[in-house]
C-alpha positions in Angstrom: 95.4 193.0 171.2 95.3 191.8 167.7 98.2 189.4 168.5 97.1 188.3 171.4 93.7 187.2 169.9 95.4 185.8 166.9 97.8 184.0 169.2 94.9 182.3 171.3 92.9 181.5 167.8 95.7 180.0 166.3 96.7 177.7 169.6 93.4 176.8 170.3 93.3 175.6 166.5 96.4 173.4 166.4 96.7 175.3 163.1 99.4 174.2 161.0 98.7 177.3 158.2 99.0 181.3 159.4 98.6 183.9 156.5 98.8 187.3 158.1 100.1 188.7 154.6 99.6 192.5 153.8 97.7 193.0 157.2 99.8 195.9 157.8 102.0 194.7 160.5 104.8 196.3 162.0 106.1 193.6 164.6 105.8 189.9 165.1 106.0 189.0 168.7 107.9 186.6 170.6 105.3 184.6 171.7 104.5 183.0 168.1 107.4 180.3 169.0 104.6 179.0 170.8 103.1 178.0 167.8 104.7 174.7 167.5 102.2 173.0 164.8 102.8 175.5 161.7 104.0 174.4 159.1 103.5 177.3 156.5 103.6 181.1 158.0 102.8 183.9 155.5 104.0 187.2 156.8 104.7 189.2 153.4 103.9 192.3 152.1 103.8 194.2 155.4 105.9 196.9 157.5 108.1 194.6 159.7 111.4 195.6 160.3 112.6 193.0 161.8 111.4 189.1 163.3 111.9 187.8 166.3 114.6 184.9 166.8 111.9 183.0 168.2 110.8 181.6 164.5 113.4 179.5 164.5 111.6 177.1 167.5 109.0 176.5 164.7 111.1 173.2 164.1 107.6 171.7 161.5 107.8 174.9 159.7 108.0 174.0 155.7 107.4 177.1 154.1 108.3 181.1 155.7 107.0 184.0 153.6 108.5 187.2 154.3 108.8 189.2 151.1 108.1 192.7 150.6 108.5 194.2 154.1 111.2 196.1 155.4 113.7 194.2 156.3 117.1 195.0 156.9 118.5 192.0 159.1 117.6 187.9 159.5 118.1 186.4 162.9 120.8 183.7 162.5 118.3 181.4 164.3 116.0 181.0 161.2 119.4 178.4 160.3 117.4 175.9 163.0 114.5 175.6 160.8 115.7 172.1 159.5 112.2 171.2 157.8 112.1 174.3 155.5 111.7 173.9 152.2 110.8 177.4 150.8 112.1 181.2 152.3 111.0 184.0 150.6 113.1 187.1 151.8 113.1 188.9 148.8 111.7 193.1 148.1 113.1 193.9 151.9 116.3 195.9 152.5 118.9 193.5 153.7 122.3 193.9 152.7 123.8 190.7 154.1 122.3 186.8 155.1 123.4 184.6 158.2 125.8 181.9 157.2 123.4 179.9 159.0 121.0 180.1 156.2 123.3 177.2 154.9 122.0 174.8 157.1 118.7 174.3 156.1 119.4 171.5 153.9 116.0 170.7 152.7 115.5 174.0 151.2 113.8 174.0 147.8 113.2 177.6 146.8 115.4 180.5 148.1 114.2 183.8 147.3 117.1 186.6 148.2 116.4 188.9 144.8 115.5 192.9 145.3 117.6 193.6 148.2 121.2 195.6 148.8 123.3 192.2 149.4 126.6 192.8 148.3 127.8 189.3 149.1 126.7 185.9 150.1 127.9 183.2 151.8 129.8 180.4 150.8 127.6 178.0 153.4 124.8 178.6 151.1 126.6 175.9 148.6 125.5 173.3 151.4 122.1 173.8 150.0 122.3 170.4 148.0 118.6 170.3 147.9 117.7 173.5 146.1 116.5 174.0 142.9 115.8 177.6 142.7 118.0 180.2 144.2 117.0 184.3 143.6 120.0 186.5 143.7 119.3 189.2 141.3 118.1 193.4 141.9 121.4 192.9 145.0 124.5 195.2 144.4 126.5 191.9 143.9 129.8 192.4 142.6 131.2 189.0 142.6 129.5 186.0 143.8 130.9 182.3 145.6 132.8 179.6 143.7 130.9 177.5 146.2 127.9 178.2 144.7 129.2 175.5 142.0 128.4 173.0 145.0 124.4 173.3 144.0 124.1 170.1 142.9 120.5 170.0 142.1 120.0 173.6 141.4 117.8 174.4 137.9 117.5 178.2 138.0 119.9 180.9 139.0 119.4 184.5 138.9 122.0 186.9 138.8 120.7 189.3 137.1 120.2 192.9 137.5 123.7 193.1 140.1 127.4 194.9 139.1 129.2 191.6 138.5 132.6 191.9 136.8 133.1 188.2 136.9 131.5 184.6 137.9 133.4 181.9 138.9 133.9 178.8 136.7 132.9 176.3 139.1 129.1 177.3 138.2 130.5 174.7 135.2 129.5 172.0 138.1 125.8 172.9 138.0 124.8 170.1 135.6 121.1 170.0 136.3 121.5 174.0 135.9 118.1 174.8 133.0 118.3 178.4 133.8 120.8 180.7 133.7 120.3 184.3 134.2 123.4 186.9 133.9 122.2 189.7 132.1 122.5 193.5 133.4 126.0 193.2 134.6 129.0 194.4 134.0 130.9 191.0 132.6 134.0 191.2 130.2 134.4 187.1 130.0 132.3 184.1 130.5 134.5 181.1 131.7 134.4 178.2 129.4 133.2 175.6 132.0 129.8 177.0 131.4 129.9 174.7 128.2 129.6 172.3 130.4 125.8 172.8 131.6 124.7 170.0 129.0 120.5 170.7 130.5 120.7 174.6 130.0 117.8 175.4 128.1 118.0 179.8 128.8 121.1 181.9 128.8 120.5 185.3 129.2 124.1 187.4 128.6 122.3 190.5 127.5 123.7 193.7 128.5 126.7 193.2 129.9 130.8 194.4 128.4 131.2 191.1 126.3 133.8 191.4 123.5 133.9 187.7 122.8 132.0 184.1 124.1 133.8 181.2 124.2 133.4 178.5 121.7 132.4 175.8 124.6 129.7 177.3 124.5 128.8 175.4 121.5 128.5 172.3 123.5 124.8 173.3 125.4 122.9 170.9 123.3 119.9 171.9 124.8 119.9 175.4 124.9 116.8 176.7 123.8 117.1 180.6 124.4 120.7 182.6 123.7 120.3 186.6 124.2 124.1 188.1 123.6 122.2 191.9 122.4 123.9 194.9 124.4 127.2 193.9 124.5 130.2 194.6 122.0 130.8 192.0 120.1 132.6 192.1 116.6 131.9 188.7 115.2 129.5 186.3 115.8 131.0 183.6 118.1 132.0 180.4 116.7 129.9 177.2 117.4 126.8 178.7 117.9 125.8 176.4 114.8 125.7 173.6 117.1 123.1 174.7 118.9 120.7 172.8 117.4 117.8 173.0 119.3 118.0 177.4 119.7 114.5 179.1 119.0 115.8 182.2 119.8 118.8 183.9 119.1 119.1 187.3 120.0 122.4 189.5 118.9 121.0 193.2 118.9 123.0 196.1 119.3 126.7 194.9 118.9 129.2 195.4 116.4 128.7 192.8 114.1 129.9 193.3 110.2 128.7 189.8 108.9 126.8 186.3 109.5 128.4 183.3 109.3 126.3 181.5 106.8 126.6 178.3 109.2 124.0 179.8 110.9 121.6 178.8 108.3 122.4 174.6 109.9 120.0 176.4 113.3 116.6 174.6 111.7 114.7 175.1 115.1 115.2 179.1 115.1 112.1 180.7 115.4 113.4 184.3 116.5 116.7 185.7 115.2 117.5 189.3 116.0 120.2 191.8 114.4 119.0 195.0 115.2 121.6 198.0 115.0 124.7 196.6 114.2 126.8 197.2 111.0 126.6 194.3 108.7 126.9 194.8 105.2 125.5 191.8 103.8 123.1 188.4 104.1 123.9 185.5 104.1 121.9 183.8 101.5 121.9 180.5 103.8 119.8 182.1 106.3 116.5 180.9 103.7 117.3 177.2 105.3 115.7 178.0 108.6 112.6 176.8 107.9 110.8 177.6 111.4 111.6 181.2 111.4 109.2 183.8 112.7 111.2 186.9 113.5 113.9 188.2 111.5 115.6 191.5 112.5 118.1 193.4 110.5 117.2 196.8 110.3 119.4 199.7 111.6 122.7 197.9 109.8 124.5 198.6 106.4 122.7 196.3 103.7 122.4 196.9 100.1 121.0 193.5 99.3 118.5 191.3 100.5 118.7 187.5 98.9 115.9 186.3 97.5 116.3 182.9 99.6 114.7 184.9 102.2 111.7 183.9 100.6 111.6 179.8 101.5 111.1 181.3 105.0 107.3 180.1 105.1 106.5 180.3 108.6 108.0 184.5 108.7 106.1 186.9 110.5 107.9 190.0 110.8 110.7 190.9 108.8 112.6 194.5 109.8 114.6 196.0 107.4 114.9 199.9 108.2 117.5 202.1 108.1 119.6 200.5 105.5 120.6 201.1 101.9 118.8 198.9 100.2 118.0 199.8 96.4 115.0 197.6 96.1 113.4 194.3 97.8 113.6 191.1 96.0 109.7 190.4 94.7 110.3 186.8 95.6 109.5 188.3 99.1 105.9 188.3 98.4 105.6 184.6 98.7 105.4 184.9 102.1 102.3 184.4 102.5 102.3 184.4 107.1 104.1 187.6 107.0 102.3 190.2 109.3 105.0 192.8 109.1 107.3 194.2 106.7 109.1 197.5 107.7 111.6 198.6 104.9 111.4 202.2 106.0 114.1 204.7 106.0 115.9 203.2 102.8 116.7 206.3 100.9 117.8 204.8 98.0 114.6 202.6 97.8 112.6 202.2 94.3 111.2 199.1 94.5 109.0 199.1 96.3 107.9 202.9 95.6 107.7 205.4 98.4 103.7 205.5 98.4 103.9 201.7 99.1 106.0 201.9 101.8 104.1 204.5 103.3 101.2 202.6 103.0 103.1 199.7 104.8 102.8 195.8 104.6 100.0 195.2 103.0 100.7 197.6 100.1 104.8 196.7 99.7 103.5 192.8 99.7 100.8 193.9 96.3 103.6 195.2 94.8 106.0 192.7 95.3 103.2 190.5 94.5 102.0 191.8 91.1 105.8 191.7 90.1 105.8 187.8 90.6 102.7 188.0 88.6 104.4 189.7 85.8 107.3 187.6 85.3 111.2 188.1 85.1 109.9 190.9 82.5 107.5 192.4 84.8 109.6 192.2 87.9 112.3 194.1 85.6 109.9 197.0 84.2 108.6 197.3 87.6 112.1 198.2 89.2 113.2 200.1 86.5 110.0 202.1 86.5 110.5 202.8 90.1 114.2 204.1 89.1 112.9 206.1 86.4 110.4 207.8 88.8 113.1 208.6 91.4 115.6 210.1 88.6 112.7 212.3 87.6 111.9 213.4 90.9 115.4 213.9 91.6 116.0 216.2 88.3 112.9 217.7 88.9 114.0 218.6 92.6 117.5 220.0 91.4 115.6 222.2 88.3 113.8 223.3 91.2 117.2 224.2 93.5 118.9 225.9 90.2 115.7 228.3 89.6 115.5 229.1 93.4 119.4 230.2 92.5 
C-alpha cells in the first residue's frame, strides 16, 4: 500500500528526487522503472535484500544510494545506467560486482567499501571518469592491474582488506592525491608508485614491510607518510626529498638510528618514533623549524641534544621509557611546549623525580631555573640531582643490609 501510494505520488509529481532512506524497507518493487524522470534515488540505510533489475530503465538517473542494507547481489542491469555519476553500495553484504558496473562511464564516485568482495573486475578500469573509488573493509587479497587504467582517479582506498601485493600499474594513476593501503598484509611496494608526482597521503601503516623503495623519494607533494606497524630496520633512503611532508609517522618498527638528513624536512610538523630501538638523536633534527610533535619514547636513548631546543613551534615532546641520565636545560626555551613526558627514565636526575611527577609544568621550572643559573647553575643543579639519587640509593642498600 505504501508503494503503491508512493508510486502514484511520485508519477503524478514528475519528480526527479526520491529519498525513501532508513524507512525501513524490505523490497523495492518492479513498478519503480516506471519512474522515468528521477534523477537521484535514495534507498539507503534500510533492510532490502535485494533491487529489482528494473532500476536500470531509470536511464536520467545521476545519483543511486544504496548503502547500509543488506545486500548480497547487484543486478547486472544497474550497467545500463549510462547517466550515473555516483553509486553508493557500500555497508551491504556483497561478495562480488557485475562486470557490467564498468560501463557506466560517467561515474564519479564509487562506493564498494564494507562488504565481503574478494575480487573485482577488471571492466571497472573503464571507469575513465572516476575520481573516487571505495574498496576498503572487503576480504581483498589482490586487486586488478587494470585498475592502473583510472585515469582521473584522486582517491583510492584499499584499506582494511588481506592484500599481499598491488600491482605496479597503480604507477599510471598520476592525478592519484590519495592513497590508502594500510591494514594489509604487504611485504613490497612496487617502485612505480614513485611515480604519483600529485600524491599528497600515503598511508602504509600496518602492514609486513621490511623495506620502501627509494622511488619513493620522488612524490614531491606528498604531504602525509605513515610507515608505523611494519618492520622496518632503517629508515628508507630519500625520504629527505620529501620536502613538503607534515607528517611523518614511523612508530613501532625496528629502527636503531635517524639519518640526520632528515633534519633538510623543514615543513614537518608531526614526526613519530614511538617504540622502536634507537640509541641516539640526531642533533640535526633542531633544523625543523615547524615541528609540533616529536615522539621518541619507548626506544634506547641516553642523550637528548640540546638542538632540540631551536624547535620553537614544539608542542609535545615524548620521551618515556628510555635511559636518559638527565634532560638538557636548554629544553626550557621552549616556550609552546604543552607536553613533556620523560617518565620511566630510571636513571633520571635531572630533572628530579618530584618534578617529573609533577609533570610539564614543574620539569619546564626546573629546566628553567637552570638556564637562569648559568653553565654553573645548570652544573650544580645536575650534580645535586646525582648527589640525591646516590644517597637514596646508599640509603636504600643500608636499609637491605640491616633487613639481612
Amino acid at each position: 500500500m505504501m508503494w503503491r501510494w508512493i508510486m502514484k505520488a511520485a508519477g503524478r509529481a514528475k519528480a526527479t528526487k526520491l529519498n525513501l532512506a532508513g524507512k525501513g524497507l524490505t523490497s523495492v518493487p518492479d513498478g519503480i522503472a516506471k519512474l522515468t524522470n528521477i534523477t537521484i534515488l535514495c534507498l539507503e540505510d534500510n533492510r532490502l535484500f535485494s533491487i529489482p533489475a528494473g532500476l536500470g530503465k531509470l536511464k536520467r538517473l545521476q545519483q543511486l544510494y544504496l548503502d547500509n542494507n543488506r545486500l548480497t547481489s547487484v543486478p547486472k542491469e544497474l550497467g545500463r545506467l549510462s547517466r550515473l555519476k555516483i553509486l553508493t553500495l557500500d555497508d551491504n553484504q556483497l561478495t562480488s560486482v557485475p562486470a557490467e558496473l564498468g560501463k557506466l562511464t560517467h561515474l564519479k564516485q564509487l562506493f564498494l567499501d564494507s562488504n565481503q568482495l574478494t575480487d573485482v573486475p577488471g571492466e571497472l578500469g573503464n571507469l575513465t571518469n572516476l575520481k573516487e573509488l571505495w574498496l576498503d573493509n572487503n576480504h581483498l587479497k589482490s586487486v586488478t592491474g587494470e585498475l592502473g587504467w583510472l585515469s582521473n582517479l584522486e582517491q583510492l582506498y584499499l584499506h582494511n582488506n588481506r592484500l599481499a601485493t598491488i600491482p605496479a600499474e597503480l604507477g599510471h594513476l598520476v592525478h592519484l592525491r590519495e592513497l590508502w593501503l594500510d591494514n594489509n598484509n604487504l611485504t613490497h611496494i612496487p617502485p612505480e608508485l614513485g611515480k604519483l608526482k600529485n600524491l599528497e597521503q600515503l598511508y602504509l601503516h600496518n602492514n609486513r614491510l621490511t623495506r620502501i623503495p627509494e622511488e619513493l623519494g620522488q612524490l614531491s607533494n606528498l604531504r602525509i607518510l605513515t610507515l608505523c606497524d611494519n618492520q622496518l630496520s632503517c629508515v628508507p633512503s630519500g625520504l629527505e626529498e620529501l620536502r613538503n611532508l607534515q607528517k611523518l609517522d614511523l612508530d613501532n618498527n625496528d629502527l636503531t638510528r635517524i639519518p640526520a638528513e632528515l633534519g633538510k624536512l623543514k615543513n614537518l610538523e608531526q614526526l613519530y618514533f614511538h617504540n622502536n630501538r634507537l640509541a641516539g638523536i640526531p642533533a640535526e633534527l633542531g633544523q625543523l623549524s615547524n615541528l609540533q610533535i616529536l615522539t621518541l619514547d619507548d626506544n634506547q636513548l641516553t642523550h637528548v641534544p640540546a638542538e632540540l631546543s631551536q624547535l620553537k613551534d614544539l608542542r609535545r615532546l615524548h620521551l618515556d621509557n628510555n635511559h636518559l641520565a638527565h634532560i638538557p636545560m636548554e629544553l626550557g626555551r621552549l616556550t609552546q611546549l604543552e607536553l613533556l613526558s620523560v617518565y620511566g627514565n630510571d636513571d633520571l636526575t635531572s630533572p628530579p623525580p618530584e618534578a617529573v611527577k609533577q609533570g610539564t609544568e614543574a620539569i619546564l621550572s626546573h629546566l628553567r631555573n637552570g638556564l637562569r643559573r648559568g653553565p654553573e647553575g645548570r652544573a650544580a643543579i645536575i650534580g645535586i640531582s646525582s648527589i640525591r639519587r646516590s644517597r637514596e640509593n646508599k640509603a636504600m642498600f643500608i636499609r637491605r643490609a640491616e633487613r639481612i
